[in-house]
C-alpha positions in Angstrom: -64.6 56.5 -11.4 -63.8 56.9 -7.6 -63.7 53.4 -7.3 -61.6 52.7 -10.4 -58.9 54.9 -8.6 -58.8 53.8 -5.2 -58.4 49.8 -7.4 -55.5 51.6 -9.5 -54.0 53.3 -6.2 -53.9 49.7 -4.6 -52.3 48.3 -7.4 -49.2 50.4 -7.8 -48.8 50.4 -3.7 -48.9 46.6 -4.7 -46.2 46.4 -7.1 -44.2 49.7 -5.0 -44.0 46.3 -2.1 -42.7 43.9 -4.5 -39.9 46.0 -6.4 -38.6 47.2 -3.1 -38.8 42.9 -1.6 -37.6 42.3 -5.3 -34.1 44.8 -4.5 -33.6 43.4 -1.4 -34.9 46.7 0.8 -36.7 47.0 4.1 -38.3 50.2 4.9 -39.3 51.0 8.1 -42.1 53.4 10.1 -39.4 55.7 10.0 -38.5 55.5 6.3 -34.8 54.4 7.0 -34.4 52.0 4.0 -32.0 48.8 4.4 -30.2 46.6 2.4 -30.4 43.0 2.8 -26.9 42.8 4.1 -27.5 45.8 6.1 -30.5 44.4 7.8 -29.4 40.8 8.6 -26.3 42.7 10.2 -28.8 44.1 12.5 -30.5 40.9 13.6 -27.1 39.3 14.0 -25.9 42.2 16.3 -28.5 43.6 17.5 -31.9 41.3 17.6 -34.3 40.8 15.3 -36.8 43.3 15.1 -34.4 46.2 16.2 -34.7 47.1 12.9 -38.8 48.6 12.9 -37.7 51.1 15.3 -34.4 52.4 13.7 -34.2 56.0 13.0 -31.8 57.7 10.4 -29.4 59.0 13.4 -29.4 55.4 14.3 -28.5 53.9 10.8 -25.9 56.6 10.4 -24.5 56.0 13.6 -24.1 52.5 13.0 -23.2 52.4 9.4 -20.7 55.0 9.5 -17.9 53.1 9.0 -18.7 50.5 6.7 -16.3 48.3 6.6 -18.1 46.4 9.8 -20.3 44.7 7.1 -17.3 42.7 6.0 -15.8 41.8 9.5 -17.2 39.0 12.2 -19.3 39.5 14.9 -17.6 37.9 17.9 -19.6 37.0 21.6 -17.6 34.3 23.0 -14.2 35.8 23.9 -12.7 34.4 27.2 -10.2 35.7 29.2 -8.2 35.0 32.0 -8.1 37.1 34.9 -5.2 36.2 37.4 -4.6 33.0 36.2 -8.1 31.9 36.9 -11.2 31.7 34.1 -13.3 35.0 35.3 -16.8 34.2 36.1 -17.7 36.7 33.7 -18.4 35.5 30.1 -20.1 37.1 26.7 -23.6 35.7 27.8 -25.0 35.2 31.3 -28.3 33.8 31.3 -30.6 33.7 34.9 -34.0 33.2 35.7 -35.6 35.9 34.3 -33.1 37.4 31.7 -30.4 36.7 28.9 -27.8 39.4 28.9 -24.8 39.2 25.6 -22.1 41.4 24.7 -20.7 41.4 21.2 -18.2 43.4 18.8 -17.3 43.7 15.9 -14.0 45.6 15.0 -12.4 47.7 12.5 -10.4 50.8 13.3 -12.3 51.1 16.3 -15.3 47.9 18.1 -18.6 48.7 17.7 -20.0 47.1 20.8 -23.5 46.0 22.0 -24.9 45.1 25.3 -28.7 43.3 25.0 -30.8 42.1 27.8 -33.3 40.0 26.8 -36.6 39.5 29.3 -37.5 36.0 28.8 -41.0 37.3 30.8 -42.3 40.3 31.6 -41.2 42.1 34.2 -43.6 43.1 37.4 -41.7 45.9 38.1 -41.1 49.1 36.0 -39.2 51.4 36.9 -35.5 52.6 36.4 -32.8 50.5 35.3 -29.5 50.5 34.3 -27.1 49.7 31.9 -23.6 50.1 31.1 -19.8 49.1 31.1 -16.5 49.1 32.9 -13.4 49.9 30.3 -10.6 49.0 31.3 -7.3 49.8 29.2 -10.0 51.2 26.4 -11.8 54.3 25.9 -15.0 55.6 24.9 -15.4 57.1 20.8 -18.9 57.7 20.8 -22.2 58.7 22.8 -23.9 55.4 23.6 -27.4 54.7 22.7 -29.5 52.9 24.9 -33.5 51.9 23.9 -35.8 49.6 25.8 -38.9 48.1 23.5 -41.9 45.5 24.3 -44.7 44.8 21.9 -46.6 48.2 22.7 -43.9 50.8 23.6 -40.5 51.6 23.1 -38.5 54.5 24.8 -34.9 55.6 25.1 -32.8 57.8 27.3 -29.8 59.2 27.7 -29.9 59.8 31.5 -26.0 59.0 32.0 -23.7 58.9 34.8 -20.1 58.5 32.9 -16.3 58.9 34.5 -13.2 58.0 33.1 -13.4 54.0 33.5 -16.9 53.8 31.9 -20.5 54.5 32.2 -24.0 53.8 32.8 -27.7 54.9 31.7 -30.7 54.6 33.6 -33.6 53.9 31.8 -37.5 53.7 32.2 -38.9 50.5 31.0 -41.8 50.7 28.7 -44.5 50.8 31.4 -47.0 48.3 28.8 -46.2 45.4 26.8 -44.3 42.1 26.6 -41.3 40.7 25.2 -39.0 42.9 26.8 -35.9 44.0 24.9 -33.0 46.4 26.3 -30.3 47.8 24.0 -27.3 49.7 24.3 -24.5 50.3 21.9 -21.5 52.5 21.1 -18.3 52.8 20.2 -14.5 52.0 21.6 -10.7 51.8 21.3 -9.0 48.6 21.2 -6.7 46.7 23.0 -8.5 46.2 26.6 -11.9 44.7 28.1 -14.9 45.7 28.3 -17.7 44.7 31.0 -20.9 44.7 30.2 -23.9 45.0 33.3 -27.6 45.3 33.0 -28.9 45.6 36.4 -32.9 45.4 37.2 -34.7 47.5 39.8 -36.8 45.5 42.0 -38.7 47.8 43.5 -39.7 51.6 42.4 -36.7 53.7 42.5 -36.8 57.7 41.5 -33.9 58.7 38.4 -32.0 60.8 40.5 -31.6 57.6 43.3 -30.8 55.5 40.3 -27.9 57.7 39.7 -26.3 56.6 42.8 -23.1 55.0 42.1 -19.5 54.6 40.8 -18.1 52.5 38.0 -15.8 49.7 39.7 -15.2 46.2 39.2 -16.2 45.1 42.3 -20.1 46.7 41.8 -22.8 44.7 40.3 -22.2 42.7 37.5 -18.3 44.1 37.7 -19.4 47.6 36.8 -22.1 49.7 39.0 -20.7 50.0 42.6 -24.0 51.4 43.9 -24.4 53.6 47.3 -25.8 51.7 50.5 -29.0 53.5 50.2 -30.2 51.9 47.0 -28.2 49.0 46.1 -31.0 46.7 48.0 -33.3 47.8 44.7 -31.2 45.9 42.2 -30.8 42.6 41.8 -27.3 42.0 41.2 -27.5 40.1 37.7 -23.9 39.1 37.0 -21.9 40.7 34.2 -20.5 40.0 31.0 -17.5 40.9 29.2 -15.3 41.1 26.0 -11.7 41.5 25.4 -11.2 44.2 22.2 
């Protein structure tokens, strides 16, 4: 009898999986449930896999306005900057890292910053990420997650003034494939600058702390004090116009 349960148990977690692959609905550790459309706007925006470690506050954060399901996602808008290209672009690739920036718009820009670690980093410790706004302003408390195969923390550790902001965050001190995240909200009608800057050596929070917003920092946004700028390693910056 026992075992004809646990059989009959099996079977109906069997067909649960195949109704909810059947509708079209991903369900993660966390038991946020998304929509095909919903999901694929994840991996286009975010990066594949984002999606495991979603929780509700997350979801409802970024599907609360809706109408970003119908609009495009945009990452390669140019600008010119006294009457010469900038140097800074919506992707900026070096040795070690791919950073993008990308929007999409509606009343407002949802806006997300990724650095990708195309190999693992030696170092652990605290970096940061963030953005210069310039003729915008910021709607909403950004979020900002670092994951690798094993581990994946977040923070809100921010230093923000009234030309933008940045967030210093712990990488995951195990695991590869090294993802950091950050998104949130802003007005139209300016630029944004997107930085993602990489401690080299161990640095405390507070010392990571240590800076300004400005154009002329790191990667046009962290302007870091003397002390501790020699522990980043000046990864140039990206931008969008919104």
């Amino acid at each position: 009898m026992k075992k004809q349960l646990i059989i009959l148990a099996m079977l109906i977690g069997m067909f649960t999986i195949n109704v909810n692959a059947k509708e079209g609905i991903y369900i993660n550790k966390n038991n946020v449930r998304l929509g095909m459309e919903e999901y694929d706007f994840i991996s286009n925006m975010f990066y594949e896999g984002y999606q495991k470690d979603m929780s509700q506050e997350d979801y409802n954060s970024i599907f609360s306005d809706r109408d970003i399901l119908n609009n495009k996602i945009l990452s390669s808008t140019y600008y010119n900057e006294e009457n010469n290209i900038s140097l800074y672009a919506a992707t900026h690739e070096s040795a070690s890292k791919l950073l993008t920036i990308k929007k999409v718009c509606t009343s407002d820009c949802l806006i997300t910053i990724h650095a990708v670690w195309k190999k693992s980093p030696f170092i652990r410790s605290y970096d940061v990420i963030g953005a210069y706004l310039n003729g915008i302003n910021l709607t909403s408390v950004p979020i900002t997650a670092a994951a690798g195969t094993s581990e994946r923390v977040t923070s809100n550790e921010i230093v923000k003034s009234n030309n933008g902001f940045g967030v210093s965050i712990k990488l995951p001190s195990t695991g590869s494939d090294m993802d950091v995240l950050q998104y949130f909200r802003v007005t139209t009608g300016g630029t944004i600058y997107g930085s993602y800057q990489h401690a080299k050596s161990e640095i405390s929070l507070a010392n990571s702390k240590k800076y300004t917003i400005s154009r002329s920092g790191y990667g046009g946004v962290f302007l870091f004090n003397n002390s501790v700028k020699s522990h980043y390693d000046q990864m140039a910056g990206v931008s969008l116009s919104v």
